[in-house]
VEXDREN-2710 file (C-alpha; in Angstrom, 1 decimal):
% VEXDREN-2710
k/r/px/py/pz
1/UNK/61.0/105.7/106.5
2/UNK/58.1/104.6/108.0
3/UNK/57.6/105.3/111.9
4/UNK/57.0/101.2/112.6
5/UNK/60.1/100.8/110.8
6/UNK/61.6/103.3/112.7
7/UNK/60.6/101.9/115.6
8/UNK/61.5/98.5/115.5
9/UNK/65.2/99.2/114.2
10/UNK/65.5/101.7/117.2
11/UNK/64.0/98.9/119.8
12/UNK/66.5/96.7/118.5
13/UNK/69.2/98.5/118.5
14/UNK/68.7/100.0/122.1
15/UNK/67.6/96.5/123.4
16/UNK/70.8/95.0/122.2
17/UNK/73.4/97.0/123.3
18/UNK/71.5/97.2/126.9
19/UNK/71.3/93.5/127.0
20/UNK/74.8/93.2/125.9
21/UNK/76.1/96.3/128.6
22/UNK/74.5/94.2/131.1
23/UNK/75.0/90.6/130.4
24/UNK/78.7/91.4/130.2
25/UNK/78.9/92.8/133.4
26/UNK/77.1/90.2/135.5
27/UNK/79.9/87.7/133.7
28/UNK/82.2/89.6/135.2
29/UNK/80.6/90.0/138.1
30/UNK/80.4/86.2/138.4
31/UNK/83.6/85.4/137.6
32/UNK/85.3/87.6/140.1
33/UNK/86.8/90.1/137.4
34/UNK/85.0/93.1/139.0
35/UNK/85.1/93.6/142.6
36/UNK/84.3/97.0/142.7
37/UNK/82.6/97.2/146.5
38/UNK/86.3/96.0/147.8
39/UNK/88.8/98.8/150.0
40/UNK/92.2/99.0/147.4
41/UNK/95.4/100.4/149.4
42/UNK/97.7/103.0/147.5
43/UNK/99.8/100.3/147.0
44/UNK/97.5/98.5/144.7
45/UNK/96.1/101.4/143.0
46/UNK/96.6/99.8/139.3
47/UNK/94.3/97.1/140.5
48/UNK/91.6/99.8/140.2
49/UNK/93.0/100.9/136.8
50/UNK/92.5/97.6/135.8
51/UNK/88.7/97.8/136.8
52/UNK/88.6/100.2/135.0
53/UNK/89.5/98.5/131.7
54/UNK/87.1/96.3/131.9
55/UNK/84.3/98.7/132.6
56/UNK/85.4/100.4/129.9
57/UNK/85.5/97.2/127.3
58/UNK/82.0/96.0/128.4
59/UNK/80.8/99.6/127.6
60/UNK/82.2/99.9/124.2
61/UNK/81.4/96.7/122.9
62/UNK/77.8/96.6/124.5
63/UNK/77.1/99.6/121.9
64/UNK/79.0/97.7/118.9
65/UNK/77.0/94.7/119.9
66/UNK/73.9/97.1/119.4
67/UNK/74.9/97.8/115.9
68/UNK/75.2/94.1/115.3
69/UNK/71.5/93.5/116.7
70/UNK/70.5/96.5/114.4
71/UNK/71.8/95.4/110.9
72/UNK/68.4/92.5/111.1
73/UNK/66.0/95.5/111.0
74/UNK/68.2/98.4/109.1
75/UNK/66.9/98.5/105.5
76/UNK/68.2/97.9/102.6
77/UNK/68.3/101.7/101.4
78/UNK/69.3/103.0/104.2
79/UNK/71.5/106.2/103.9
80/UNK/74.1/107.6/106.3
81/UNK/71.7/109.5/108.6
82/UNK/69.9/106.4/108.9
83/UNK/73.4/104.8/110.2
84/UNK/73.9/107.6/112.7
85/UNK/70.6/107.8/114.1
86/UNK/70.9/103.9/115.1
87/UNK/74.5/104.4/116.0
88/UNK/72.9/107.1/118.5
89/UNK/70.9/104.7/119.8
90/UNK/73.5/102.0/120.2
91/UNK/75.5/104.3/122.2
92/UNK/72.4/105.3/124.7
93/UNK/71.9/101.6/124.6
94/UNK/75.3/100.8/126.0
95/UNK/75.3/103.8/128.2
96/UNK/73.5/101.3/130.7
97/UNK/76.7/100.2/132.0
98/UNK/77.1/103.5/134.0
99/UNK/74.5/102.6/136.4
100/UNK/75.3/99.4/137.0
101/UNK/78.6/100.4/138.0
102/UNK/78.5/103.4/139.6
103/UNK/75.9/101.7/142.1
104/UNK/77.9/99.2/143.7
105/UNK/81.5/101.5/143.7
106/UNK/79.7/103.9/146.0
107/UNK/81.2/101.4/148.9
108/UNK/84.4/101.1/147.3
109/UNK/87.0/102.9/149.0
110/UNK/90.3/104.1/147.1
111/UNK/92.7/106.5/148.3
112/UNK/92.8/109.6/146.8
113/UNK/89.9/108.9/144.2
114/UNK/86.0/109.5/144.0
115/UNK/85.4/106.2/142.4
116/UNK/81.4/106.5/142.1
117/UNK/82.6/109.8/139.9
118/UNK/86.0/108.2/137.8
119/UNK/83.9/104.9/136.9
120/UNK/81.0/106.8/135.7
121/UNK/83.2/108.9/134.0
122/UNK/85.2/106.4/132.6
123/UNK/81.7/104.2/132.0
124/UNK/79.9/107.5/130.0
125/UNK/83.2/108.5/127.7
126/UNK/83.1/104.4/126.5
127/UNK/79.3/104.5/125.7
128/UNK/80.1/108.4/123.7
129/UNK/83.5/105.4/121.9
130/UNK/80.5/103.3/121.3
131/UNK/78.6/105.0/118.8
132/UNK/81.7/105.0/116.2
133/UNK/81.5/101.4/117.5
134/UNK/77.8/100.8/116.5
135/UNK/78.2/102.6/113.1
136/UNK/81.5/100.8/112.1
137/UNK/79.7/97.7/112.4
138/UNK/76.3/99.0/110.5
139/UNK/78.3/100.2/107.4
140/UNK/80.8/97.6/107.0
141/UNK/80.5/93.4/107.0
142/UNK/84.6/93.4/108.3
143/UNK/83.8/95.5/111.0
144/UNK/81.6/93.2/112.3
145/UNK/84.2/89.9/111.6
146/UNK/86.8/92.2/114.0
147/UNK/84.5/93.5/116.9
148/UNK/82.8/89.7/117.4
149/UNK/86.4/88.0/116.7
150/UNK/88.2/90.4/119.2
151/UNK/84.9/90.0/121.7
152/UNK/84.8/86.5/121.7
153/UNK/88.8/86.1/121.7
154/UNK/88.7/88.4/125.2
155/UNK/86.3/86.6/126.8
156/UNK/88.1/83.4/126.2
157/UNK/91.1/84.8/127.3
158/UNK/89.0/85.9/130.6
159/UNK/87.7/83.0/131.1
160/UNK/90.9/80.9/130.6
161/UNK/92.4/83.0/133.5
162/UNK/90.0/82.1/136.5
163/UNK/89.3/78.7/134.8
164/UNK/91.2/77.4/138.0
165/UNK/89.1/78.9/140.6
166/UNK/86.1/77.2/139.4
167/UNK/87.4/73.8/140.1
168/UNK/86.2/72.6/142.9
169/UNK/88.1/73.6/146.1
170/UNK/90.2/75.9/144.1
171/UNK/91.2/79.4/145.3
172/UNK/89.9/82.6/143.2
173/UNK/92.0/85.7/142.6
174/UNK/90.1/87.7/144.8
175/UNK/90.7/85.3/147.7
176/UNK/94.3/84.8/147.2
177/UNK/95.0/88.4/146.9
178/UNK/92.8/88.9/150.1
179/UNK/90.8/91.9/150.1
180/UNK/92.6/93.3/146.8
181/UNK/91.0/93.1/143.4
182/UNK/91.2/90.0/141.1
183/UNK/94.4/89.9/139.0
184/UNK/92.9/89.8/135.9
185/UNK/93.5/91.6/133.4
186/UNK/91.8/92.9/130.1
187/UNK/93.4/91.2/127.3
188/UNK/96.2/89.1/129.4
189/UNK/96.0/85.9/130.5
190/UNK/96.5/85.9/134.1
191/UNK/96.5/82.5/135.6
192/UNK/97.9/81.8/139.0
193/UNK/100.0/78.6/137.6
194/UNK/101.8/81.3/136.2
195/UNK/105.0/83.2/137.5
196/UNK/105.0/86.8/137.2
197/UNK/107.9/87.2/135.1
198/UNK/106.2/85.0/132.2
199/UNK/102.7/86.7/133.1
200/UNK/104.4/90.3/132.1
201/UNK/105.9/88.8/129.3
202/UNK/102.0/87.4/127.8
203/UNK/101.0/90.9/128.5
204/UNK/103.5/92.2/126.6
205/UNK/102.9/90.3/123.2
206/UNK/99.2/88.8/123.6
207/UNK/97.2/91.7/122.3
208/UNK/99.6/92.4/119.4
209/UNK/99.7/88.3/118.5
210/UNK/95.9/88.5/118.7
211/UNK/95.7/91.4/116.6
212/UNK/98.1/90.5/113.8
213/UNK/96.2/87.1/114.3
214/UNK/92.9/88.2/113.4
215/UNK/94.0/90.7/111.4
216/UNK/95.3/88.1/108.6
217/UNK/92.7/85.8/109.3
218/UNK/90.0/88.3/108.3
219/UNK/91.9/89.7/105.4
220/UNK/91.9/86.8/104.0
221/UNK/88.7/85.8/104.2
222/UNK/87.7/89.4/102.5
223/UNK/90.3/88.7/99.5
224/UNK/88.5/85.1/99.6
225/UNK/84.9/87.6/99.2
226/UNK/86.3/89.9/96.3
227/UNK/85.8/92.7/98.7
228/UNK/87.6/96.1/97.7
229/UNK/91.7/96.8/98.7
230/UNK/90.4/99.1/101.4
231/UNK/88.1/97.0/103.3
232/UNK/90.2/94.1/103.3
233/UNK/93.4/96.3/104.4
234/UNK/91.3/97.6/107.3
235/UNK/89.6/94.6/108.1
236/UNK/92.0/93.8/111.2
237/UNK/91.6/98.0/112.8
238/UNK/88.2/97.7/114.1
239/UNK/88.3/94.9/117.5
240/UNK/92.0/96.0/118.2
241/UNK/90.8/99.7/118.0
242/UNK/88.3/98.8/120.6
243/UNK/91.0/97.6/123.3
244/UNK/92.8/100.7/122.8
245/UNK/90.0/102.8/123.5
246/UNK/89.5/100.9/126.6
247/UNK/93.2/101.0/127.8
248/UNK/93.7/105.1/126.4
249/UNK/90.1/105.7/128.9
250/UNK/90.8/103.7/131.9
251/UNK/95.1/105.1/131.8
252/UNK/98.4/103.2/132.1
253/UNK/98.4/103.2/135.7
254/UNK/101.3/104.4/137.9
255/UNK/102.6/101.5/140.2
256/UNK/106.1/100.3/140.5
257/UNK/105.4/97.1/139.7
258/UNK/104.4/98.3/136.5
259/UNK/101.1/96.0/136.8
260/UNK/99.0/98.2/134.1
261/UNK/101.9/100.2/132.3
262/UNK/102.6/96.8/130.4
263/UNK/99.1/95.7/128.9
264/UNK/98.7/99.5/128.2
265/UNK/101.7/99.9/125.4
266/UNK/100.3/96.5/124.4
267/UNK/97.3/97.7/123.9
268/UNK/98.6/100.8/122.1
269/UNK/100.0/98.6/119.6
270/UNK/97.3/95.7/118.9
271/UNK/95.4/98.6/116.6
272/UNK/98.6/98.9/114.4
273/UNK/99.3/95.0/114.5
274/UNK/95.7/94.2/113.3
275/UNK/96.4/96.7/110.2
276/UNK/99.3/95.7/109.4
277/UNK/97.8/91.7/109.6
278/UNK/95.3/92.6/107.4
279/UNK/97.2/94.9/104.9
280/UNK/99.6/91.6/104.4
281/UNK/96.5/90.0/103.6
282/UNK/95.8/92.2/101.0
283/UNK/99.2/92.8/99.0
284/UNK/100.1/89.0/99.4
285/UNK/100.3/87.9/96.0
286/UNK/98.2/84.6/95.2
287/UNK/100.4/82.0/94.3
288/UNK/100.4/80.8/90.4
289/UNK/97.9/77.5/89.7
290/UNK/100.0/74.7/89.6
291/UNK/100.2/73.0/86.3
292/UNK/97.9/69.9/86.8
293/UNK/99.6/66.2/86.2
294/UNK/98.3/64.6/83.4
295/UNK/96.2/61.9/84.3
296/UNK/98.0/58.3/84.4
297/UNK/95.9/56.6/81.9
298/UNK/97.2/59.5/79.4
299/UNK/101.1/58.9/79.9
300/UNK/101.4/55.9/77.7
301/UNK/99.4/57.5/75.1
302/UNK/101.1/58.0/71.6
303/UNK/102.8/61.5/71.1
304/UNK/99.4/63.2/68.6
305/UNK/97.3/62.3/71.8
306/UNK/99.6/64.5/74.5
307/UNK/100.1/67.4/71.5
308/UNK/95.9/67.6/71.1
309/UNK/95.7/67.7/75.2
310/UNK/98.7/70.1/75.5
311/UNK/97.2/72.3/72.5
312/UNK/93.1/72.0/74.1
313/UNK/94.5/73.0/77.7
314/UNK/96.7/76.0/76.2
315/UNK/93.0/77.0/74.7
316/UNK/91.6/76.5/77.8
317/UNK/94.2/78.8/79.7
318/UNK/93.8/81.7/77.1
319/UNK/90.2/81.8/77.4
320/UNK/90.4/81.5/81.0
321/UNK/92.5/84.7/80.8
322/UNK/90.7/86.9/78.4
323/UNK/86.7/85.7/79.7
324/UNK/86.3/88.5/82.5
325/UNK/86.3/88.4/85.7
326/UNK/86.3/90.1/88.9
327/UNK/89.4/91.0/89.1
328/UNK/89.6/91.5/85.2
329/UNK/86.4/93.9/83.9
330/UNK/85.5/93.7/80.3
331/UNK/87.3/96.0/78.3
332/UNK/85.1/98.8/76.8
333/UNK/83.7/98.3/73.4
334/UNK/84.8/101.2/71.0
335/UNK/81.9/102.6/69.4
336/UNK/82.3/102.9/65.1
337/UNK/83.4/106.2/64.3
338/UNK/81.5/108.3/61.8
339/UNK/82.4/108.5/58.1
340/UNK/83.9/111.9/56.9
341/UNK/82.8/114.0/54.2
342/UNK/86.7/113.2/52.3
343/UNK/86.2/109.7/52.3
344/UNK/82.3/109.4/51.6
345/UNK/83.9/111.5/48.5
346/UNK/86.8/109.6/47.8
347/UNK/84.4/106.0/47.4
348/UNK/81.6/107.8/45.7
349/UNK/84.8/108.9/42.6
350/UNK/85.8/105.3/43.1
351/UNK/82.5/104.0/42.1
352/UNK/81.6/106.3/39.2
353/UNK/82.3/105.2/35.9
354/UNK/84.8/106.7/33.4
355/UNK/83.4/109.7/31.3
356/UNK/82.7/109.2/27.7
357/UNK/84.5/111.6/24.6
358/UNK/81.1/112.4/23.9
359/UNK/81.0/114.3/27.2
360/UNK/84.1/115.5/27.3
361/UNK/84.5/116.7/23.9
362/UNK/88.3/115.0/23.6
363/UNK/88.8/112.1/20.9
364/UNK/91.4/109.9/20.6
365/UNK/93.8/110.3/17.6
366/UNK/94.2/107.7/15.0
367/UNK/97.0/106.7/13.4
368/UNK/96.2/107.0/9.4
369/UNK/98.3/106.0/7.0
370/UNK/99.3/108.3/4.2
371/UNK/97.2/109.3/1.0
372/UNK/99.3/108.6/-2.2
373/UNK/96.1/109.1/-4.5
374/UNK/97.1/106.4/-6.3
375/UNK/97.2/103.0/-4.4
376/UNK/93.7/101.2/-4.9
377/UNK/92.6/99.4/-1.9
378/UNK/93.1/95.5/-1.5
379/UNK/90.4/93.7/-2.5
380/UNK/87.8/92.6/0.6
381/UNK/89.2/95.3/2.3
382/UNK/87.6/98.8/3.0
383/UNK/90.0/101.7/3.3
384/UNK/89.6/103.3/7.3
385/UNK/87.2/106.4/7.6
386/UNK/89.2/109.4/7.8
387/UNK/88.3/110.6/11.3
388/UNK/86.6/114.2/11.2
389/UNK/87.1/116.6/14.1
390/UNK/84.4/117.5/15.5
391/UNK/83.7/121.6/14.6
392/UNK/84.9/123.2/17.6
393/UNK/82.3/124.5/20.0
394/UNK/80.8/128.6/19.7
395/UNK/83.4/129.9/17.2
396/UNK/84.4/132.9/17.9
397/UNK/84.0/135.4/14.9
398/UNK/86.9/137.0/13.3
399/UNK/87.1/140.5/13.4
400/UNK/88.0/142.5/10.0
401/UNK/91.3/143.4/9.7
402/UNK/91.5/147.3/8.6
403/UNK/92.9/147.8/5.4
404/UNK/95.9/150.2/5.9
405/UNK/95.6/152.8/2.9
406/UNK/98.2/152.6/0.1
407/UNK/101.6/154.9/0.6
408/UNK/101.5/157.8/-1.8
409/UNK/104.2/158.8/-4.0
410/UNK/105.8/157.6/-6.9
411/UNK/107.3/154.7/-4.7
412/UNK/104.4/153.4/-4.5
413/UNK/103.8/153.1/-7.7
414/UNK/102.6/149.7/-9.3
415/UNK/100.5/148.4/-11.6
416/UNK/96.3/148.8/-11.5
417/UNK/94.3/146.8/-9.0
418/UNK/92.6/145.0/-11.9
419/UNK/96.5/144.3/-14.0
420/UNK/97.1/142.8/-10.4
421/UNK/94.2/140.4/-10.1
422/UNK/94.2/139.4/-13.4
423/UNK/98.1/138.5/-13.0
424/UNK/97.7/136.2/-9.8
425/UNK/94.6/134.6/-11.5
426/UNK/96.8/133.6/-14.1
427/UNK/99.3/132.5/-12.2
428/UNK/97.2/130.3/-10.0
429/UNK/95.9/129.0/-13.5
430/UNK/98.8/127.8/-14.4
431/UNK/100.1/126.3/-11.5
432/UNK/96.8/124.1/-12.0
433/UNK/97.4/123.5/-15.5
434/UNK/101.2/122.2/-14.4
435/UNK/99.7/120.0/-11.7
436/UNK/97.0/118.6/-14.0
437/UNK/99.2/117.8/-16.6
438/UNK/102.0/115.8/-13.9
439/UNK/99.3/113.0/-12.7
440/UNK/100.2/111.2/-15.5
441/UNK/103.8/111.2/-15.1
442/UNK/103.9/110.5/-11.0
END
């Protein structure tokens, strides 16, 4: 990143969460919420834990407030080290708040405390919260909603609490408590029209009510932004995380009274309520969309007309359903598979046509009738073709048969190889001669 760049998100950054630190504190200081040059008795020593709160808020947010003045010159692309180093600078930013208070408590005087020491203390470990603060609020859009809703909602409160002493002739806390510190406390809503009992009984539920509050109200307004489960289930944790911080830094205070011990456990409980706001926000189930009423020029139509509207919105509805949408992706398109080598086989047998008998060497067999040799053929018609097998392929030749040689002895006796072939020649004559001579008689 270019050093300009560089430059002008630092400045910004820096600049903003001073300005805030500092802007904070002389509203404060106007209002009569700090008094921190005033003498505080043991008695009243929550009084100065309650100072402490608030120097302890103003530091915190002035370095969240930094992040917010960042995100205009943070670009686009920046990473996670770009986050932290402005985060850094948020913190250093709101680390302006510990000289502005440490100057005026060095004439404060409480027993048993170094106050220039415990409020810078408290003031540096606030401005170290802040830069978790600042980065919150540079990586996320709900952490910004929560830390400028809870901000603003404090202040209110704040200024709702001494609205009464601005009036004209009206008393201020500081003066009705004489030289004690204002009753006003961070997150409570203090008004002197108030009796105690119901005062401690605000401070009790008005940090977790504002939390759970803001915590559904943002939620909902991320579901309404299509923003993912966790961000909208955390959306309520940042702001309410911030008044814990506060109250867990400045303590719970140890007076009888138990003046600080009450907005402390509330405190200690507005991070859970904001959480638990905003995860309500997220697991609430959108109600179904109501089934429209038919318009009233359409109720007297015949019975075809409501079918063809009742038919067109049911098409309406299942498109609605499978077209995709944010909550719905588009289901993955499954690619074609491959054809195997079997099947590319199988279609190629399917397609080839159907050997001949020339090729295969196999003829069908006729059915002929029987030669009586004596029959002559209808007239017009010709007698079938005697089908002639085909000679059969390669004969094989025939070997010669050895002659075995004649037994000797008189039991082999017989007549002369030439007696022998004349008598079968004349035998086969006259079987010829017999068969010649019975054509006529058949």
């Amino acid at each position: 990143m270019a050093f300009r760049t560089w430059a002008k998100l630092l400045g910004a950054v820096v600049g903003g969460a001073a300005l805030a630190g500092a802007g904070q504190l002389g509203l404060a200081y106007g209002l009569g919420i700090l008094r921190l040059t005033r003498v505080v008795e043991v008695t009243a020593r929550d009084q100065w834990t309650s100072q402490l709160a608030w120097v302890a808020w103003i530091a915190v947010t002035a370095a969240a407030i930094g992040g917010l003045a960042g995100m205009a010159r943070l670009p686009r692309q920046a990473g996670a080290g770009t986050r932290i180093v402005a985060a850094i600078a948020a913190g250093v930013g709101g680390a302006v708040v510990v000289p502005l208070t440490m100057q005026p408590a060095r004439t404060a005087q409480i027993a048993g405390v170094d106050p220039v020491f415990v409020i810078g203390i408290c003031a540096g470990l606030a401005a170290l919260a802040g830069i978790f603060a600042a980065y919150a609020t540079l990586s996320r859009a709900v952490a910004r909603w929560s830390v400028a809703t809870i901000g603003i909602a404090i202040w209110v409160i704040a200024i709702a609490s001494v609205a009464s002493s601005l009036a004209p002739g009206g008393k201020s806390p500081a003066s009705a408590a004489g030289d004690q510190l204002p009753a006003v406390r961070l997150g409570v809503f203090d008004a002197d029209f108030l009796a105690s009992s119901v005062t401690q009984r605000i401070a009790l539920l008005a940090m977790p009510s504002l939390a759970l509050l803001c915590g559904v109200i943002l939620g909902l307004v991320a579901r309404g932004r299509s923003l993912s489960l966790l961000n909208i289930a955390l959306a309520g944790l940042p702001g309410p995380a911030l008044l814990t911080v506060a109250y867990l830094i400045a303590g719970p205070g140890s007076g009888a009274d138990r003046y600080e011990v009450v907005p402390y456990w509330a405190a200690m409980t507005a991070a859970g309520a904001g959480v638990l706001g905003s995860v309500l926000a997220a697991v609430l189930r959108r109600s179904p969309a109501t089934d429209e009423a038919p318009p009233a020029e359409t109720k007297d139509k015949p019975a075809e007309t409501k079918d063809k509207l009742a038919e067109a919105k049911d098409k309406k509805e299942k498109k609605a359903k499978s077209d995709p949408t944010p909550d719905r992706p588009p289901l993955p398109r499954r690619e074609a598979k491959p054809v195997s080598a079997i099947a590319r086989a199988a279609a190629g047998r399917a397609r080839a046509p159907e050997p001949r008998p020339a090729d295969t060497g196999v003829f069908p067999v006729q059915q002929v009738s029987p030669f009586d040799g004596f029959t002559p053929p209808a007239r017009g018609v010709r007698p079938e073709p005697t089908p002639v097998s085909p000679p059969l392929p390669n004969p094989q030749p025939i070997a010669p048969q050895p002659i075995a040689p004649p037994p000797a002895g008189p039991a082999a006796a017989g007549p002369a190889p030439d007696q022998r072939g004349r008598g079968r020649r004349q035998q086969s004559d006259g079987e010829f001669v017999d068969w010649v001579s019975g054509l006529g008689h058949g």
